[in-house]
C-alpha positions, 0 to 999 in steps of 0.5 A: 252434235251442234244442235244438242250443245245449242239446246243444252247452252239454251236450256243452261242459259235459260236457268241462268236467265230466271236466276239472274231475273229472280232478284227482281221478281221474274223470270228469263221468259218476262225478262225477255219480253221487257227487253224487246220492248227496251227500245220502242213499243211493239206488238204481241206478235211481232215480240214473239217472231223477234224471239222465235217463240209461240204468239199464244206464249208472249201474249201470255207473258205479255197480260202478266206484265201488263197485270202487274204494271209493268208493261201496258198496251197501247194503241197502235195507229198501224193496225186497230187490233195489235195493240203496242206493248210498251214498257212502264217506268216499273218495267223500266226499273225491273229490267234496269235491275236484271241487265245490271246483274246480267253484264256482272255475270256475262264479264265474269264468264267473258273474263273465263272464256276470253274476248277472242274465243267469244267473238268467234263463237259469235261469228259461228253462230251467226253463220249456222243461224244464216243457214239455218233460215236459209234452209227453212226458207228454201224448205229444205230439212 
């Protein structure tokens, strides 16, 4: 029962993702891979492990932001192949637009569902994803 809720609230967060993205002409999956490289620029495959997503899939989404300038690659001194995404100032700006609409919606559902029941559900789903891992590297299923 767990795993359905978790794909149904993926699924449901999701959708709400492109709503929240689509003001600023993307989608959840774009606002996801501008947001990995908020901090510091990083390689295709090191934005999907982080994400838990296809490589094939975020150097897909990875060429469009850099096609539309909002991202660019760069070289990377620590491997001559796996160039570094790092985010433009129009991506900047982008995710800027996005994270401020994401923070009005997560303090409208936050007010709703309140801080202390947030916090546990935090603490559970860190504990399953813990487990989770946990048993994937052990090979057990």
């Amino acid at each position: 029962m767990l795993a359905v809720r978790v794909l149904r609230l993926a699924g449901l967060l999701s959708s709400i993702g492109d709503e929240l993205a689509a003001p600023a002409g993307q989608t959840s999956a774009r606002w996801q891979v501008l947001a990995a490289i908020e901090v510091a620029p990083m390689p295709v495959a090191d934005i999907a492990r982080r994400l838990g997503l296809a490589r094939q899939s975020v150097q897909r989404v990875a060429d469009l932001l850099e096609s539309e300038r909002l991202a660019s690659y760069d070289a990377n001194p620590d491997h001559a192949r796996a160039k570094l995404l790092r985010l433009t100032s129009a991506g900047r700006s982008k995710l800027d637009a996005i994270q401020r609409a994401q923070c009005a919606w997560a303090d409208e559902v936050g007010q709703e569902v309140g801080e202390v029941t947030l916090a546990r559900t935090n603490e559970a789903l860190d504990l399953v994803l813990a487990a989770l891992q946990q048993a994937r590297s052990s090979g057990a299923r």
